[in-house]
C-alpha positions, 0 to 999 in steps of 0.5 A, spaced: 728 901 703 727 905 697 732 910 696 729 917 696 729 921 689 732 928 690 729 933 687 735 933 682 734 926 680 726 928 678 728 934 674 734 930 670 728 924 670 724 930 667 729 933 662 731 925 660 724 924 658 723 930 655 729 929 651 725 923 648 719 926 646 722 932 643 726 928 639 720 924 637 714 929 635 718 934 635 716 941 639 709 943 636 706 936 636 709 934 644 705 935 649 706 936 657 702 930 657 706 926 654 714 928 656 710 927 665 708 920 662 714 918 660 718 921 666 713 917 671 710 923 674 704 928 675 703 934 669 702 938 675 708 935 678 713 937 671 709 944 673 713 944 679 719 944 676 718 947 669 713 953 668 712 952 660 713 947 655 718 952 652 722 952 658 723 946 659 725 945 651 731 950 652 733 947 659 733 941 654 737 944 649 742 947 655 743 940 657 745 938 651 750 944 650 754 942 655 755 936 654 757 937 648 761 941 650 764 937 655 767 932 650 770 937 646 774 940 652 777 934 652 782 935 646 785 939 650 787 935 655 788 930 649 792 933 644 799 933 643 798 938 638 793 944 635 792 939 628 791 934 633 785 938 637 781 939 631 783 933 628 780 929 635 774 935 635 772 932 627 772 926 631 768 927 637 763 929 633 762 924 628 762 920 635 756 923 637 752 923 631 754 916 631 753 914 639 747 919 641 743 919 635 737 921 640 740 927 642 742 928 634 734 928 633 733 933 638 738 938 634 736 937 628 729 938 631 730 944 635 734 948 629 727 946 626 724 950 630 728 956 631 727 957 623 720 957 624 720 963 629 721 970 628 728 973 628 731 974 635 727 968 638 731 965 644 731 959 641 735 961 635 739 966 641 741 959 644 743 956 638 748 962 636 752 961 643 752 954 643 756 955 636 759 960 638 762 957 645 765 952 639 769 957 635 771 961 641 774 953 643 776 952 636 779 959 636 784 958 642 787 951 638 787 955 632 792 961 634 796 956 639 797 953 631 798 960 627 803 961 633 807 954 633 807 955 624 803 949 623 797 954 620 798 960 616 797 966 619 790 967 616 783 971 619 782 966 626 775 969 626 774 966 620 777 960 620 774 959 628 767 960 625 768 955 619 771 950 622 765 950 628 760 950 623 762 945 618 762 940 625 755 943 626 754 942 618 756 935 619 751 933 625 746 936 621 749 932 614 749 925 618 742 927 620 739 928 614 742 922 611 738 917 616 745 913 617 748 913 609 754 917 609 761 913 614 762 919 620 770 916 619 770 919 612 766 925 613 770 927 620 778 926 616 775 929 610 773 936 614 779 935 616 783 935 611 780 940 607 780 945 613 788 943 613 790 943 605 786 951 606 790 953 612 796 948 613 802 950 612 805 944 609 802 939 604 800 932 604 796 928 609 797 930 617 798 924 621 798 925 628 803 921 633 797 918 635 796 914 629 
């Protein structure tokens, strides 16, 4: 007997189908159509669950935040000290560009959109707390760093927001690149450009991990 699908496994069906799609044409050239085809359902049964194409776009962004999000929670339990976590954060980021590239191309398509609207969009909105919830991440290691004497002690504002957006500038980087730059290169050199301005000590870090 076929196990029954619970609504929660068609709305993840849906949000999944969607990510493809979007990542594939984009926001204006994806129809409803097309996300309820690749999601095996009705459009009027996607309807059921997402009232618009610019809900079920959020929702697919939401989607993507907390996964990432998730993965870099994990430093936190990993690292055995603050240069270690935002070392291992440059890391998992590049590990994401590389594993997920799908996702990869629903980002890039989705900051895409927020630049063609208006200012003050919800999409845009989204997109600033997502970066944000990263540099209040970075920010808690950073002080945990100034506090243990391994960073100078500089603007933790300042230096949460860079560091945040060099990770979004990498994915961004890697994206645009179709695949040519080394992420492994890329992620030790954000990290020892972040360090030689705010380290307290010269030469290259190695984490006892190494």
């Amino acid at each position: 007997m076929p196990s029954r699908v619970t609504k929660s496994d068609k709305r993840t069906r849906i949000i999944n189908a969607a990510l493809t799609v979007f990542s594939r044409d984009g926001f204006q050239n994806s129809k409803i159509e097309d996300i309820a085809r690749a999601a095996d359902i009705g459009k009027g049964t996607l309807y059921e669950y997402f009232s618009s194409k610019d809900e079920l776009f959020l929702e697919v962004f939401t989607s993507f935040k907390e996964s990432v999000l998730s993965k870099y929670w994990v430093v936190l339990d990993d690292g055995d000290d603050p240069l270690s976590q935002l070392k291992m954060m440059a890391i998992i980021c590049a590990e994401i560009c590389a594993d997920e590239k799908t996702e990869m191309k629903f980002l890039a398509q989705f900051s895409f959109e927020c630049l063609s609207r208006k200012e003050g969009n919800k999409l845009s909105e989204l997109l600033n707390e997502y970066n944000e919830e990263i540099a209040a991440l970075i920010s808690g290691i950073i002080k945990e760093g100034i506090e243990d004497g391994l960073l100078k002690p500089l603007d933790v504002a300042i230096l949460s927001k860079n560091y945040a957006d060099a990770l979004f500038g990498m994915l961004m980087r890697y994206q645009l690149s179709g695949d040519k730059i080394s992420l492994l290169a890329s992620s030790q050199l954000l990290f020892d450009v972040f360090l030689k301005g705010a380290g307290t000590f010269s030469g290259r870090y190695v984490d006892r991990k190494e």
